[in-house]
C-alpha positions in Angstrom: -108.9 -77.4 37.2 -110.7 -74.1 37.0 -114.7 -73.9 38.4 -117.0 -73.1 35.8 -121.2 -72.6 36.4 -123.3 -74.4 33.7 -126.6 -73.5 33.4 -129.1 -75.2 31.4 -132.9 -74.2 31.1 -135.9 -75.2 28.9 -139.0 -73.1 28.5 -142.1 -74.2 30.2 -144.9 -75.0 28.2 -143.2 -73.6 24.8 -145.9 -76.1 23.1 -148.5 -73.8 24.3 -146.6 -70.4 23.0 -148.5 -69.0 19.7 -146.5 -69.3 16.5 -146.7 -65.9 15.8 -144.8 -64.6 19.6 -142.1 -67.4 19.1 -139.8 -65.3 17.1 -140.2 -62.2 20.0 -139.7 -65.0 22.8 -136.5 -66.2 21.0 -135.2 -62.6 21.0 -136.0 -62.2 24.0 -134.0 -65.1 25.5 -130.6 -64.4 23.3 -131.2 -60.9 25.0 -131.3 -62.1 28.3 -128.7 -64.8 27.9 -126.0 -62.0 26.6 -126.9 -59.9 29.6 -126.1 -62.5 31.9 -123.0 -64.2 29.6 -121.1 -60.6 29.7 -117.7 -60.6 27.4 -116.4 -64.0 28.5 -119.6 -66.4 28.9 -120.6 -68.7 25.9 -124.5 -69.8 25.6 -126.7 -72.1 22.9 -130.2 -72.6 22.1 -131.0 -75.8 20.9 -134.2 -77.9 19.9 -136.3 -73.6 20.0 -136.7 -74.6 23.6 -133.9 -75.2 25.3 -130.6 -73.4 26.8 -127.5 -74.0 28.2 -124.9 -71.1 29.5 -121.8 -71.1 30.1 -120.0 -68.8 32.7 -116.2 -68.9 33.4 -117.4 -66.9 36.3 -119.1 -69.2 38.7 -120.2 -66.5 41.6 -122.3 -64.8 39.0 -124.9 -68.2 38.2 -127.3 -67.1 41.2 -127.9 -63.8 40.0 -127.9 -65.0 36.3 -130.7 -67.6 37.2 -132.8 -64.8 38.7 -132.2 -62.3 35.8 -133.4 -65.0 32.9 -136.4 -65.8 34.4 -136.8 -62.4 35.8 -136.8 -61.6 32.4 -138.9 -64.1 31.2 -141.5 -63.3 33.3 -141.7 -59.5 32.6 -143.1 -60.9 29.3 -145.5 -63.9 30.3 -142.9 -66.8 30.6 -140.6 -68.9 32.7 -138.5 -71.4 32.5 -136.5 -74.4 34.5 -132.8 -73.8 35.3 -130.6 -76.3 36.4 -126.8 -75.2 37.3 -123.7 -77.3 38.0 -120.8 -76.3 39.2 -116.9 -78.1 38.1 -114.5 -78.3 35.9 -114.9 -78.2 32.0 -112.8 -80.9 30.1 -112.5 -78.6 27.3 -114.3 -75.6 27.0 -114.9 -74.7 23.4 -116.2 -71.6 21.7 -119.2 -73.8 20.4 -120.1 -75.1 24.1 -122.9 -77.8 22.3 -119.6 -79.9 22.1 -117.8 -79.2 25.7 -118.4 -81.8 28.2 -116.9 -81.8 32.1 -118.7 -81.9 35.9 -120.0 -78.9 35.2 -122.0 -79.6 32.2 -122.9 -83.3 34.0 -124.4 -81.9 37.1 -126.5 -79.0 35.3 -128.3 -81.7 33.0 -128.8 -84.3 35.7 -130.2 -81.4 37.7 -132.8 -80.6 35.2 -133.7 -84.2 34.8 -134.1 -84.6 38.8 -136.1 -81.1 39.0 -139.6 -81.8 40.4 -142.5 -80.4 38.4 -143.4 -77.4 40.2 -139.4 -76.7 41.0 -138.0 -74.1 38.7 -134.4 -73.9 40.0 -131.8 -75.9 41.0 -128.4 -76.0 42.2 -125.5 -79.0 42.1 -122.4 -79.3 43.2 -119.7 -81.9 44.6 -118.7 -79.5 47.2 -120.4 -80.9 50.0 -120.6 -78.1 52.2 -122.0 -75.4 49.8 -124.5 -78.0 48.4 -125.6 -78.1 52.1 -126.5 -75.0 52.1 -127.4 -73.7 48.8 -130.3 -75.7 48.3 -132.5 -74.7 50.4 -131.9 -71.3 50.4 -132.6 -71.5 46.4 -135.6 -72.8 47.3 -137.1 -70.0 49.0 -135.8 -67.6 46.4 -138.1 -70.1 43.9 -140.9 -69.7 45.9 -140.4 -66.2 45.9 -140.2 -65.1 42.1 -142.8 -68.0 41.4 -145.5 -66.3 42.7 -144.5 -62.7 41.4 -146.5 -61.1 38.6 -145.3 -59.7 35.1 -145.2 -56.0 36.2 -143.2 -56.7 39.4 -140.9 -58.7 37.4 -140.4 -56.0 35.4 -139.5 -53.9 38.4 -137.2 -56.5 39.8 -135.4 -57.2 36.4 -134.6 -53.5 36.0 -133.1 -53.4 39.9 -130.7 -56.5 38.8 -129.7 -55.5 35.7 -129.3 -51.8 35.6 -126.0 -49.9 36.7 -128.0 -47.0 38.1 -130.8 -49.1 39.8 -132.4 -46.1 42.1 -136.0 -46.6 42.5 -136.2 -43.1 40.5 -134.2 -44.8 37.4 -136.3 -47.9 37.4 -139.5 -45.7 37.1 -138.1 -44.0 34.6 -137.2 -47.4 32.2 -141.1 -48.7 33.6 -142.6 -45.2 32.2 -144.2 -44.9 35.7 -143.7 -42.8 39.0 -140.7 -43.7 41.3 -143.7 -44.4 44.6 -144.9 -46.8 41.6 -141.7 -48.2 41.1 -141.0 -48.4 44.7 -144.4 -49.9 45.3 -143.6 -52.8 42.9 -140.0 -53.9 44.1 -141.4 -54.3 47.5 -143.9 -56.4 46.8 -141.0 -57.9 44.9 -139.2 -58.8 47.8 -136.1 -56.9 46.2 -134.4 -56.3 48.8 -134.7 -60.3 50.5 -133.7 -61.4 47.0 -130.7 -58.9 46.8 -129.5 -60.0 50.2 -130.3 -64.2 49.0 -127.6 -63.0 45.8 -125.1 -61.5 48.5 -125.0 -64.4 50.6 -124.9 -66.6 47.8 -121.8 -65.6 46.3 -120.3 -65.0 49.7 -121.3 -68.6 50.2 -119.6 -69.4 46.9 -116.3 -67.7 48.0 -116.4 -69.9 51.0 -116.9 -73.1 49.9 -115.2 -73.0 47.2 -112.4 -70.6 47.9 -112.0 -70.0 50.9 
């Protein structure tokens, strides 16, 4: 059976989110979840809170965990992710109705997030869930404590196909030393090398 990433996310403290910014913050998240679902990824919203994602390409969940909150946080949110990775028993274009390991381990992992945790990762390969943890963890730790202007920064150096520090200063309307100044108190570059590893990881474990 083929390896699919779930992820599944819920917004934190949507209760608290003015009426009137609700319709921008949904926007915002189909946005984001398009970027990251490319051609061949299928995604939901459910209960104006809640998310789940759908990738047929597994490697990419790391870096698509990072971009949506990334992205959230540019704009004064954030959000719990949990992925799973497995098989999908029957992977539907409406994915509310798919079930398989995949979608299992994603929702057990959001239940069995702690509260200050943000992401998680969960797997039946023994040896990638190991390692993969941990690591995630100090990639939490990292964008947790980033504010909305260097995740602004960072979300343009993930997401665009030109990210030169001269290109992102250009999307922020700011100088490139400004630009530069903000992905390194990013940690762009730790985080870049946390996505490389992961998906070599990935390729290990799970193909290798």
């Amino acid at each position: 059976m083929a390896e699919y990433a779930v992820l599944t996310g819920d917004l934190i403290d949507s209760g608290k989110i003015p009426s009137e910014q609700y319709d921008n913050l949904l926007y915002q998240l189909n946005q984001l979840l398009t970027t990251v679902s490319t051609a061949q990824g299928r995604y939901n919203i459910f209960r104006g809170d809640a998310f789940q994602l759908l990738l047929p390409a597994p490697d990419r969940a790391i870096s698509g965990m990072l971009i949506i909150r990334l992205g959230l946080i540019s704009h004064g949110w954030d959000a719990r992710i949990s992925t799973g990775f497995g098989g999908v028993s029957n992977p539907r274009a409406d994915i509310k109705t798919a079930t398989g390991e995949a979608f299992t381990l994603s929702g057990k992992g959001l239940d069995n997030m702690t509260t200050q945790q943000r992401l998680s990762i969960n797997s039946s390969n023994q040896q990638y869930q190991f390692h993969m943890p941990l690591l995630l963890q100090f990639a939490d730790t990292l964008i947790s404590q980033i504010s909305k202007r260097q995740a602004c920064a960072l979300y343009e150096y993930f997401t665009l196909t030109d990210n030169s520090h001269q290109a992102i200063a250009r999307r922020l309307d700011s100088s490139r030393v400004n630009a530069t100044r903000l992905l390194n108190q990013g940690h762009y570059q730790l985080l870049q090398e946390f996505v490389l590893h992961s998906q070599q990881l990935f390729k290990r474990c799970f193909h290798g």
